[in-house]
C-alpha positions as CSV (number, residue, x, y, z in Angstrom):
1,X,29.3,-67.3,74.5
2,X,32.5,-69.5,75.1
3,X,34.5,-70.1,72.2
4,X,34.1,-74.1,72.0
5,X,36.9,-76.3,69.6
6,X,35.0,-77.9,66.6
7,X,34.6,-81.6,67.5
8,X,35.0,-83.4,64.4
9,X,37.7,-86.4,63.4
10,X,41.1,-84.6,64.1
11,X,42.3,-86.3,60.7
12,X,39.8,-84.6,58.4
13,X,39.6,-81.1,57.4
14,X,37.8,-78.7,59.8
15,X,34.7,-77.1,58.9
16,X,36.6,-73.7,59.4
17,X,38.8,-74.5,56.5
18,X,35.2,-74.3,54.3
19,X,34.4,-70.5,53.5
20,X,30.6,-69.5,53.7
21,X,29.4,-67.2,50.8
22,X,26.5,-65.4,51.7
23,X,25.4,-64.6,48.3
24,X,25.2,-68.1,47.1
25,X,24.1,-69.5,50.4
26,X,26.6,-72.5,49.8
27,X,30.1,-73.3,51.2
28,X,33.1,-73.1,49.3
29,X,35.2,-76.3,49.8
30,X,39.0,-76.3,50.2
31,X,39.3,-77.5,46.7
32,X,37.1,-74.4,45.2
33,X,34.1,-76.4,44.9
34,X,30.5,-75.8,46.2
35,X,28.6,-77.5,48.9
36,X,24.4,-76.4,48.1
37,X,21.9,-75.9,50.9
38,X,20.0,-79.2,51.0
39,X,17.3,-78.3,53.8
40,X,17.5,-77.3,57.4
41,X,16.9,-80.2,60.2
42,X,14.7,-79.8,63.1
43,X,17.2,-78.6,65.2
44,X,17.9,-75.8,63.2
45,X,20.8,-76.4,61.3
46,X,21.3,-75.6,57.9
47,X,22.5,-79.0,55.5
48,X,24.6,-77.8,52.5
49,X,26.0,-81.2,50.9
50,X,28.7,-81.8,47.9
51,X,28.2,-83.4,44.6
52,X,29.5,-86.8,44.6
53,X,29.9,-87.0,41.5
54,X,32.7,-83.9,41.8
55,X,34.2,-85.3,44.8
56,X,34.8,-88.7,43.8
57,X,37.4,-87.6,42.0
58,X,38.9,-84.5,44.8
59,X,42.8,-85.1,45.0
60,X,41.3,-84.1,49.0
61,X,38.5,-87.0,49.4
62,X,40.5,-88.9,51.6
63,X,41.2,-86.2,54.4
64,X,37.7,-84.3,53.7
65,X,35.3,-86.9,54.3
66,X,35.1,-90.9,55.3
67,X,31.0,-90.9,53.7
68,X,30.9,-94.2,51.7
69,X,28.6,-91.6,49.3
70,X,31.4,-89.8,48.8
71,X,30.0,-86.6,50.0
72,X,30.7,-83.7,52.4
73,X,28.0,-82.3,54.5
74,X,28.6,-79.0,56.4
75,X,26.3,-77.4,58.8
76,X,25.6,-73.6,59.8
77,X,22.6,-72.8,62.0
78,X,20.2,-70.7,61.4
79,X,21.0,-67.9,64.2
80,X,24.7,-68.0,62.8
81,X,24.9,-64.1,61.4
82,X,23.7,-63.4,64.8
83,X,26.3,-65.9,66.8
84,X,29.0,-64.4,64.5
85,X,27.9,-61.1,65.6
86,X,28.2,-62.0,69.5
87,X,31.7,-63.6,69.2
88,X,33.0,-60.0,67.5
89,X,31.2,-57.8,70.2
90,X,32.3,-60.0,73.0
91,X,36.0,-59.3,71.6
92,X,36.1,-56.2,71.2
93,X,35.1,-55.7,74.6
94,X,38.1,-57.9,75.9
């Protein structure tokens, strides 16, 4: 698999820059705070979502997200352990 650039705004932080915690099944935001798995869509992608209520008030809101709700969704899908596991092998071989 080709390594291909994430494709969101380039003035809002990068989905790279949230760390996935496998125990908790949620992402870690750049400000330490948690984004929940909501549900996973028919293509399937994983939905983890912030609290608004939290980020309303992120010293970060303005370069994390432009949602009028104030939330943060991130997305990981559902082969990703296995995509992850891909990209390493197809490295080392390099």
């Amino acid at each position: 698999m080709p390594y291909k650039r994430p494709l969101g705004p380039k003035d809002l932080i990068n989905k790279t820059e949230f760390i996935y915690d496998e125990a908790y099944d949620a992402y870690l935001c750049p400000n330490n705070q948690l984004l929940e798995y909501k549900r996973t869509d028919s293509d399937g992608y994983r939905l983890y979502m912030s609290d608004s209520s939290v980020c309303k008030n992120c010293p970060l809101l303005s370069v994390c997200t432009k949602s009028q709700t104030q939330t943060k969704m991130v997305t990981r899908h559902i082969w990703q352990d296995e995509l992850d596991i891909v990209e390493d092998l197809v490295l080392l071989i390099r």
